[in-house]
PAGU-972527 format. One line per 3 residues: number of its first residue (from 1); their letters; for each residue y, x negated, z negated of C-alpha. Coordinates in pm, whole numbers. Layout:
BEGIN
NUM) a) Y:X:Z  ...
//
This chain:
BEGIN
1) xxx) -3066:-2117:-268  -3375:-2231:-128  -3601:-2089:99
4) xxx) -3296:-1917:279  -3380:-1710:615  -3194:-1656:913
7) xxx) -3151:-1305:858  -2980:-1398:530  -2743:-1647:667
10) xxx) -2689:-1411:935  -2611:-1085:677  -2372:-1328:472
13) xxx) -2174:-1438:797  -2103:-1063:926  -1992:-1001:565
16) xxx) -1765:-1281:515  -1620:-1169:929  -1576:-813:740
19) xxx) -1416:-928:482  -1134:-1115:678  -1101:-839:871
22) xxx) -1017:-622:615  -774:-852:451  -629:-914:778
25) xxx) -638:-545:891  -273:-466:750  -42:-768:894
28) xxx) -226:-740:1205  -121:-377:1234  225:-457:1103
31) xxx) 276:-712:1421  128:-432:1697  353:-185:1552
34) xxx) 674:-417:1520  542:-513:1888  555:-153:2013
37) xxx) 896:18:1881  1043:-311:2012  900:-254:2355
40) xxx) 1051:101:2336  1373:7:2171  1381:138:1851
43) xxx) 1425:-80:1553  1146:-277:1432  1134:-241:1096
46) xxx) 1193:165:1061  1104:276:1401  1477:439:1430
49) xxx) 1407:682:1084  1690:458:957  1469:480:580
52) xxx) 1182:291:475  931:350:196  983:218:-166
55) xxx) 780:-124:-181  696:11:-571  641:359:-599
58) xxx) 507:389:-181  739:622:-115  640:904:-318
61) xxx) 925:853:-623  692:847:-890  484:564:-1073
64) xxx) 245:592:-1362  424:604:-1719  201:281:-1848
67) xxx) 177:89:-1496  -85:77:-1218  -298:-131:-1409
70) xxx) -270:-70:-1752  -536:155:-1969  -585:187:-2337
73) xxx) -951:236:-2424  -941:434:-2700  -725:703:-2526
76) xxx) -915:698:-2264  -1237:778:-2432  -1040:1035:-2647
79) xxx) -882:1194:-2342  -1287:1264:-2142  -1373:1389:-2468
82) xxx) -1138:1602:-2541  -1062:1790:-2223  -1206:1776:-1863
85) xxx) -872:1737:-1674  -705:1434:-1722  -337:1449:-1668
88) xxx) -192:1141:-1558  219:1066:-1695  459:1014:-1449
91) xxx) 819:901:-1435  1084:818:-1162  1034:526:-1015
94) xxx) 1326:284:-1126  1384:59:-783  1488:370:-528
97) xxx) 1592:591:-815  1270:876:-792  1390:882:-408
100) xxx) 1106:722:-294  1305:558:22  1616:287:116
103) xxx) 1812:335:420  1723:73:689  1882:-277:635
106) xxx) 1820:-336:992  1952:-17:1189  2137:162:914
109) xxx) 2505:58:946  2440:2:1322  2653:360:1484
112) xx) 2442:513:1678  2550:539:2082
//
């Protein structure tokens, strides 16, 4: 790395500022938004829905038959090749039982007033 410019340092500096920020970018919006339903009295966690979203499946009761990550090469070679819609498998997601929520560990047995 010789003959580096300022421009260079400069360019790598901004990137490695966007790059925290982006890592950064969902706690800090967790803590403003825990911050705000407390200011208005709701609970923090659920924002008085009294459900949150499945951790697994995001709240949409379904996951992918083989895993987020998993692929198989060969079938997915065969599959482009052999027709131009690609259907993805999905099954129930087994933590929230294909509901795709939990009721609110925070707020849910409090009785509402």
């Amino acid at each position: 790395m010789e003959n580096i410019t300022a421009s260079e340092i400069a360019g790598f500096g901004v990137g490695t500022l966007l790059l925290c920020a982006t890592i950064a970018a969902p706690k800090v919006d967790a803590f403003i938004s825990a911050s705000q339903r407390s200011s208005l009295g709701m609970c923090k966690r659920c924002g008085d829905l009294r459900m949150i979203a499945c951790s697994r499946c995001r709240g949409t009761g379904l996951i992918k038959a083989n895993g987020p990550f998993s692929f198989n090469l060969i079938d997915d070679l065969y599959k482009s090749f052999a027709s131009a819609e690609l259907k993805v498998k999905s099954i129930g997601c087994t933590k929230c039982q294909a509901r795709g929520h939990f009721s609110c560990p925070d707020c849910s047995n409090i009785p509402k007033v």
